[in-house]
BAVEX-442665 format. One record per residue (C-alpha): x, y negated, z negated; residue in three letters. Coordinates in steps of 0.02 Angstrom, whole numbers, padded with zeros to 5 digits, always signed. Layout:
BAVEX-442665
XYZALA...
end
This chain:
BAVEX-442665
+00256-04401+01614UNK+00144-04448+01474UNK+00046-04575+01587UNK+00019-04403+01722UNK-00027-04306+01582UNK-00158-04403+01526UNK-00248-04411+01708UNK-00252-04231+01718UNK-00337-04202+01564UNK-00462-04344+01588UNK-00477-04273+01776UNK-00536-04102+01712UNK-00615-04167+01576UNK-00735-04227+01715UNK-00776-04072+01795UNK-00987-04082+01816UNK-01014-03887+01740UNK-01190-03871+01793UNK-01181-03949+01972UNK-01114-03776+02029UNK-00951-03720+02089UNK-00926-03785+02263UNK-00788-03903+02319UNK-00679-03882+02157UNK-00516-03847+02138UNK-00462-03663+02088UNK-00415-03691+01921UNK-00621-03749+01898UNK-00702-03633+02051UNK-00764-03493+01975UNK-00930-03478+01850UNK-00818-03419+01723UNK-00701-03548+01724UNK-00824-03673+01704UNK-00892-03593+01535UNK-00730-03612+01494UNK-00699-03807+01530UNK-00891-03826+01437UNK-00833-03748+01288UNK-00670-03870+01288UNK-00799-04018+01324UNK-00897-03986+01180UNK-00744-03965+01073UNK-00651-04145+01122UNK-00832-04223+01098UNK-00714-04362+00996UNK-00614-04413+01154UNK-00666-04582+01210UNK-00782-04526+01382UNK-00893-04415+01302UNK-01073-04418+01306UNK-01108-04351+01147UNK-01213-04204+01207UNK-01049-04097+01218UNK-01021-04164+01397UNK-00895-04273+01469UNK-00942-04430+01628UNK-00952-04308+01783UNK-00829-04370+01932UNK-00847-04297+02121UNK-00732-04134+02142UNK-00640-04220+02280UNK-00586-04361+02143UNK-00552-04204+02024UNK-00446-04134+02164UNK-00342-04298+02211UNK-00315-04379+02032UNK-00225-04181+01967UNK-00131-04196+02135UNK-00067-04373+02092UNK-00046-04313+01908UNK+00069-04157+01975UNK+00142-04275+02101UNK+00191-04403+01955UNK+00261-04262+01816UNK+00368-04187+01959UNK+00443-04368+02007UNK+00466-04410+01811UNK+00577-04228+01814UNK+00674-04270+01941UNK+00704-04451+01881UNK+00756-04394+01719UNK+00847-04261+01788UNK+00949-04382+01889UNK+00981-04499+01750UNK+01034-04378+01631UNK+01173-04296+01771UNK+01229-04455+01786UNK+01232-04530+01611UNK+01363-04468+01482UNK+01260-04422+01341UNK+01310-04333+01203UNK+01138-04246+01116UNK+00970-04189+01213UNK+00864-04257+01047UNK+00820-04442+01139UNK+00785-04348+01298UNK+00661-04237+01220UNK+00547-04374+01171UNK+00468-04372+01338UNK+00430-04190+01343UNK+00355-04177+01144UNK+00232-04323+01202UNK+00178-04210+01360UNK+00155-04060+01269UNK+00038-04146+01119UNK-00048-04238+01272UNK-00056-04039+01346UNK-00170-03984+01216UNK-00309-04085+01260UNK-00296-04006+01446UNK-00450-03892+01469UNK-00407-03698+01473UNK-00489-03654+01620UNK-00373-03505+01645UNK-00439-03338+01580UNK-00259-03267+01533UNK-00260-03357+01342UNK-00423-03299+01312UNK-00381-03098+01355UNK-00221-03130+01246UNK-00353-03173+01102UNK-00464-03032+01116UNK-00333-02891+01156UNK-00266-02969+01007UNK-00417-02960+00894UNK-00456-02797+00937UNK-00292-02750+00888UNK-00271-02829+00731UNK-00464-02751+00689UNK-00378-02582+00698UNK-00420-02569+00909UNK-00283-02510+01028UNK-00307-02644+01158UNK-00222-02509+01285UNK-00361-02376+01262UNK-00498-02503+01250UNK-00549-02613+01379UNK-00643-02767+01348UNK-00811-02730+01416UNK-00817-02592+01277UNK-00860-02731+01162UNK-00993-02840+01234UNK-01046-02936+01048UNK-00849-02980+01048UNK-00880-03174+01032UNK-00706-03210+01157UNK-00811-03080+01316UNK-00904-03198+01389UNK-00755-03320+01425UNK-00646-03182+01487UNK-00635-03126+01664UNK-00542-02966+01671UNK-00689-02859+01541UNK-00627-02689+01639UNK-00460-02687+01600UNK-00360-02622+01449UNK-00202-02722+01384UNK-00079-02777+01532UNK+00069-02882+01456UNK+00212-02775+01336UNK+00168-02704+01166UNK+00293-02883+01068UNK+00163-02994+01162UNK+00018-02874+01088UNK+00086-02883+00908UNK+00124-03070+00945UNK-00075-03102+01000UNK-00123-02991+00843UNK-00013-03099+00724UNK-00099-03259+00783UNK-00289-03184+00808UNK-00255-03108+00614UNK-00212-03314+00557UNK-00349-03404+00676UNK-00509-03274+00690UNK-00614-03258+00843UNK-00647-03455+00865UNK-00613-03502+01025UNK-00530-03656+01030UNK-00458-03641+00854UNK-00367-03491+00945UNK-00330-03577+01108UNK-00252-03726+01006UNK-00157-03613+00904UNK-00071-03530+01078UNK-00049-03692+01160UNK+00070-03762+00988UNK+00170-03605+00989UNK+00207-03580+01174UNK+00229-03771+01196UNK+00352-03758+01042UNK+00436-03601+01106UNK+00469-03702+01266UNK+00540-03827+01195UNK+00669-03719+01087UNK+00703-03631+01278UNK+00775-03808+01329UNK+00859-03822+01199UNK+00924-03672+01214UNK+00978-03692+01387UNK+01063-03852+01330UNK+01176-03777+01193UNK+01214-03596+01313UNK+01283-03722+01449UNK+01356-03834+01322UNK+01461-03683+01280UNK+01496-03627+01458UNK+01553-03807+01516UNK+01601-03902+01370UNK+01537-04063+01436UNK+01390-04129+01350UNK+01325-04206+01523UNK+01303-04061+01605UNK+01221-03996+01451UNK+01092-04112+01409UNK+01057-04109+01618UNK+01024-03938+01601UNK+00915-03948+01472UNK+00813-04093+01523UNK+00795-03996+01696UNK+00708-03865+01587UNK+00608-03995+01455UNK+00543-04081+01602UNK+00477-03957+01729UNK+00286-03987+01746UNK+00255-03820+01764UNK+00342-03793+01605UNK+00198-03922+01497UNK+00052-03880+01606UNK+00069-03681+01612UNK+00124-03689+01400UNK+00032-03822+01311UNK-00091-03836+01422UNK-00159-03662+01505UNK-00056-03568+01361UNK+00036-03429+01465UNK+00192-03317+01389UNK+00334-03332+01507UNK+00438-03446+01400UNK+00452-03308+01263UNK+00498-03201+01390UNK+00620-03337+01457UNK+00683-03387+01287UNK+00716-03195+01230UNK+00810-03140+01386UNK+00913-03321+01363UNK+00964-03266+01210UNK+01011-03103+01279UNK+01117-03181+01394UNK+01199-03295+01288UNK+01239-03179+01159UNK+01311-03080+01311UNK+01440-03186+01366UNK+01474-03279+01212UNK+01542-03109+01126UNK+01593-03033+01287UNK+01597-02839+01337UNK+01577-02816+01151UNK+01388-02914+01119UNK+01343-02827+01280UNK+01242-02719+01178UNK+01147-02857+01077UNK+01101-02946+01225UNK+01007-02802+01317UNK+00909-02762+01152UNK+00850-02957+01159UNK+00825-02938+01344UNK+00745-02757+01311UNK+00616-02866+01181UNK+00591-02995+01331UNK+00541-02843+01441UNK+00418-02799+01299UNK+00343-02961+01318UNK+00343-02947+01525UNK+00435-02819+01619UNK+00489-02907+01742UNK+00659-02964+01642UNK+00698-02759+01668UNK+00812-02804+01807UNK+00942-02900+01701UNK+00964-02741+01606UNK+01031-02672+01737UNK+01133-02816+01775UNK+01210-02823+01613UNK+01233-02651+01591UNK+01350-02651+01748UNK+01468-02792+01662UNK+01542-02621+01591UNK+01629-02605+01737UNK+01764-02747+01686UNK+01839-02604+01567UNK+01894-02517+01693UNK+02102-02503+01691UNK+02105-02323+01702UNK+02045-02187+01767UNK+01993-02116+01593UNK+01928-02268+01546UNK+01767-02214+01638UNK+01720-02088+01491UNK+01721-02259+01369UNK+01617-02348+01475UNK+01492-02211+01511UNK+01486-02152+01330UNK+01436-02361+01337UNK+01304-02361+01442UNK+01224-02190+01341UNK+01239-02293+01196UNK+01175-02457+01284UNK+01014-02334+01353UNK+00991-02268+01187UNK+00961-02433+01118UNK+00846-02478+01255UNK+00736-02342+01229UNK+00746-02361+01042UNK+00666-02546+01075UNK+00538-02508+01197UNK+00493-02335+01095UNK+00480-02474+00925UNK+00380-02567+01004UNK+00258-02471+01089UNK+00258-02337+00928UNK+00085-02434+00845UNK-00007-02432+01015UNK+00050-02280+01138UNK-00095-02170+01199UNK-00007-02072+01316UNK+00044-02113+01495UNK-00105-02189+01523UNK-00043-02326+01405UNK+00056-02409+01567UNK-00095-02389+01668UNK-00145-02549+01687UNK+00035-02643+01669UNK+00094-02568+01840UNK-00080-02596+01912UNK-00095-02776+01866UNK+00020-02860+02015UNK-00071-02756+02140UNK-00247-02829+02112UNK-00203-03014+02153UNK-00127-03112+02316UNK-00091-03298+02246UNK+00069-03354+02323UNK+00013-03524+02415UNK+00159-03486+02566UNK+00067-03307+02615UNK-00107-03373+02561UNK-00126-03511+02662UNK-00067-03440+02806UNK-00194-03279+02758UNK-00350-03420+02767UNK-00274-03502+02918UNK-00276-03314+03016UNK-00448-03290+02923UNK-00522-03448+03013UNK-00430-03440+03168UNK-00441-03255+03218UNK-00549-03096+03151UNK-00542-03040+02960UNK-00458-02889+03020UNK-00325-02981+03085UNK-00295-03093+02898UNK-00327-02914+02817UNK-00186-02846+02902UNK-00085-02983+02872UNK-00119-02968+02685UNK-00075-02788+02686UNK+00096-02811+02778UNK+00155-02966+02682UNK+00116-02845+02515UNK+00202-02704+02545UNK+00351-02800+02666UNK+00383-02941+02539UNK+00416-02789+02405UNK+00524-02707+02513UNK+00607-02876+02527UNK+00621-02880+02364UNK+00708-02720+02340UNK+00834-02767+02472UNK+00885-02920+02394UNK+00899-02838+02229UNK+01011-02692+02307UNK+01099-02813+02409UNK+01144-02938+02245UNK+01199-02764+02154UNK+01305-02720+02279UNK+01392-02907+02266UNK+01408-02897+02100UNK+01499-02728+02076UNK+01603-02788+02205UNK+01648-02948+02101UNK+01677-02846+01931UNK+01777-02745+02004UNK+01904-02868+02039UNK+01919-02927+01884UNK+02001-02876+01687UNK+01884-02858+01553UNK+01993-02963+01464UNK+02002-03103+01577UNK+01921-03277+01509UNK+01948-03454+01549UNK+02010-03611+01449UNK+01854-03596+01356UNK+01850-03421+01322UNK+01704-03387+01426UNK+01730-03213+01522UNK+01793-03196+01697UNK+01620-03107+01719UNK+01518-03240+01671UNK+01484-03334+01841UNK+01457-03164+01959UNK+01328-03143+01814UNK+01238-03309+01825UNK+01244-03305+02016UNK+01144-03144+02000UNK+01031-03183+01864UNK+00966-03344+01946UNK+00948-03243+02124UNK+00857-03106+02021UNK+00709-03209+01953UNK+00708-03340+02092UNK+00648-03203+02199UNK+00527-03123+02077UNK+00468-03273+02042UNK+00425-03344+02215UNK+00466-03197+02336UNK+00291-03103+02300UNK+00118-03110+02357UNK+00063-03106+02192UNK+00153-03250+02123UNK+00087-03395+02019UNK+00121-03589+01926UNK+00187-03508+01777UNK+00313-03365+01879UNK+00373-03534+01932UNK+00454-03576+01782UNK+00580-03405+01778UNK+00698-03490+01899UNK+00701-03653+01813UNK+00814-03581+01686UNK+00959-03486+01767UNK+00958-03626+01909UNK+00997-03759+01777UNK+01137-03651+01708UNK+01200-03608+01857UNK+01213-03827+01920UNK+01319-03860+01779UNK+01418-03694+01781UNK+01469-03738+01955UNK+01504-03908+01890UNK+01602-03879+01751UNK+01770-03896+01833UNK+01742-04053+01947UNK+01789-04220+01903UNK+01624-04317+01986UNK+01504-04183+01976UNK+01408-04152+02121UNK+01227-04023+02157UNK+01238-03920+02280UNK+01119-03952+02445UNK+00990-03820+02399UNK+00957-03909+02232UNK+00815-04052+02283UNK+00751-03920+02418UNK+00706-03801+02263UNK+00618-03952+02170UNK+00529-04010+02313UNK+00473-03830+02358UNK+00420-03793+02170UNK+00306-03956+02169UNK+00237-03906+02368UNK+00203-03738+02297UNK+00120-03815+02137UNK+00022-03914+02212UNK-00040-03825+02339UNK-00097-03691+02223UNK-00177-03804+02083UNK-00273-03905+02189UNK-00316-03787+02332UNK-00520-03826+02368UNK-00603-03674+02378UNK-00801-03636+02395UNK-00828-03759+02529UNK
end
């Protein structure tokens, strides 16, 4: 891991940033992104391969392009080695198998931050903790702002929840406007905050199953995923507080049963503050009510629950958007966001293979009907995993629990949860490298959940299709050549 790491920072590291943009990989292809991998040069002048003239040795962008594929190639083979070993060794703490992981993120921080996303975190942030609503202004309304130039998105206002927004303030109000003081400052806290999210998932499934295998499995699976290091500690991108909020949710959930219900959706609520796409569970939880049922007047309880339940949703998302809301137009640009980009290597690829084979109408249209089809797909599998899971609640007690005490509820749940973000997170044209660490978390669950009660614990078939898939998909969007 450590060893893979280390190429892929050097590998960047050797991007040539006046030679032009042609022939690179899309995490270095655009003008902008290359200011961005300068400004990094200059700052890791004391890294053994610089030239001291805030450059790094130049390589060719198809060695760029082969040594991050062999890098992603290695960190996805060292997570599903350690994976394997820890299913298969009884181990009784996740510490020793963390080691691995801690080195990768430290090695993380030297990775260049070619992405724009961290650097439109800092300046919505500035602006808001210099007394700016980030949702009102956009960027471009500020063109001294030191953080512009190395931003790409200048036109828009503030896309990501108002937690996030107070989050970026917090850290812009401690760092300033330096640029990589900033950027190193995001990279330690969202490589931390992934790291408590495995550890997390290691003591939520410890208390599902009760075997200390399957635990520290699940957790490694977590700890381990490349996507996980590179997209945290390295590119500095907010899905694991998203992640580690709506775990909590979750675990508060079915660790206190119908009665924590409403606990866990004001954690999930706060997730959905930080990205909305976590709303979903909401509704999933919310519907656990149904396990009350035992009479017909029971209904008035659990609707006067779900009242209750909504009123503390609203109370959380009306909290946190109280210091910035400007009116509907505050939303604007949140529910705008997904629309602008088409990213998802399956529907890509194929969308430049039409482009070259046939006319650009033909790839346009293509484009067009995988957008609107794949959310309607989306939709459908949502309605359709609903529908499953009323079905399941309704068959069972609200007081029903296993040997453990876990609620009868509890698998239906996972099931759903891990169908849920699997789909938003690879389902959609507009899907990316860091989406593609949602599913990582409620798959892992889910493994040992459905292994809990067999003797020689097995994975289901689907298991090393979904790794091998994630690192397909991971590579083929990282090191894509574009601007040939």
């Amino acid at each position: 891991m450590c060893l893979s790491a280390l190429v892929m920072v050097y590998a960047y590291l050797g991007t040539d940033v006046l030679a032009g943009n042609r022939g690179l990989t899309n995490l270095t292809e655009s003008y902008g992104a290359l200011e961005r991998v300068a400004v990094w040069q200059k700052a890791l002048q004391w890294l053994p391969g610089a030239n001291g003239d805030g450059r790094f040795f130049t390589l060719r962008p198809a060695v760029i392009a082969w040594l991050v594929r062999i890098a992603f190639a290695g960190m996805f083979a060292a997570q599903a080695w350690a994976f394997w070993l820890a299913w298969r060794t009884r181990s009784g703490s996740i510490w020793p198998w963390l080691i691995g992981p801690v080195a990768g993120h430290v090695i993380m921080l030297l990775l260049v931050p070619t992405n724009a996303d961290v650097f439109f975190y800092e300046m919505t942030g500035d602006l808001a903790a210099s007394g700016y609503n980030p949702y009102v202004w956009p960027l471009m309304a500020f063109p001294e702002h030191p953080l512009l130039a190395l931003n790409h998105w200048i036109e828009m206002t503030a896309v990501y929840g108002p937690v996030w927004t107070a989050v970026n303030a917090a850290i812009m109000a401690t760092t300033g406007t330096d640029a990589v003081a900033a950027t190193l400052a995001y990279k330690i806290v969202l490589g931390v905050i992934a790291l408590v999210l495995a550890w997390a998932v290691y003591r939520f499934t410890l208390m599902l199953t009760g075997q200390s295998r399957l635990a520290v499995a699940a957790g490694v699976l977590v700890a381990w995923q490349p996507n996980m290091l590179v997209e945290t500690s390295g590119q500095a991108h907010n899905d694991p507080l998203m992640l580690l909020l709506s775990t909590l949710g979750i675990w508060l959930a079915i660790a206190g049963g119908v009665k924590a219900i409403r606990g866990g959706l004001v954690l999930i609520a706060l997730s959905a503050m930080v990205k909305y796409v976590t709303l979903p569970i909401l509704g999933l939880l919310g519907l656990v009510r149904i396990v009350e049922r035992r009479r017909p007047r029971d209904w008035a309880g659990i609707l006067g629950s779900w009242v209750l339940d909504g009123i503390a949703i609203v109370a959380v998302i009306v909290a946190a958007f109280a210091p910035f809301w400007a009116g509907p137009g505050t939303l604007t640009e949140m529910f705008s966001e997904p629309g602008r980009l088409y990213t998802n290597p399956v529907w890509f690829d194929t969308y430049m293979l039409l482009d070259y084979l046939f006319p650009h109408n033909v790839a346009r249209t293509f484009a067009d009907v995988t957008r609107a089809g794949l959310q309607v797909a989306s939709l459908g599998i949502f309605g359709w995993v609903t529908a499953r899971f009323v079905k399941q609640l309704w068959l069972i007690d609200g007081d029903q629990v296993d040997g453990r005490g876990i609620p009868a509820w509890a698998g239906p749940f996972i099931v759903a949860w891990t169908i849920v973000l699997t789909t938003l997170a690879l389902l959609p044209v507009n899907s990316h490298p860091w989406y593609w660490t949602w599913p990582v978390v409620p798959i892992a669950v889910l493994i040992a959940w459905d292994a809990r009660d067999q003797e020689r614990p097995t994975l289901p078939r689907w298991f090393w299709w979904y790794l091998g898939f994630t690192a397909l998909m991971t590579l083929a969007y990282h090191t894509r050549i574009v601007h040939l």
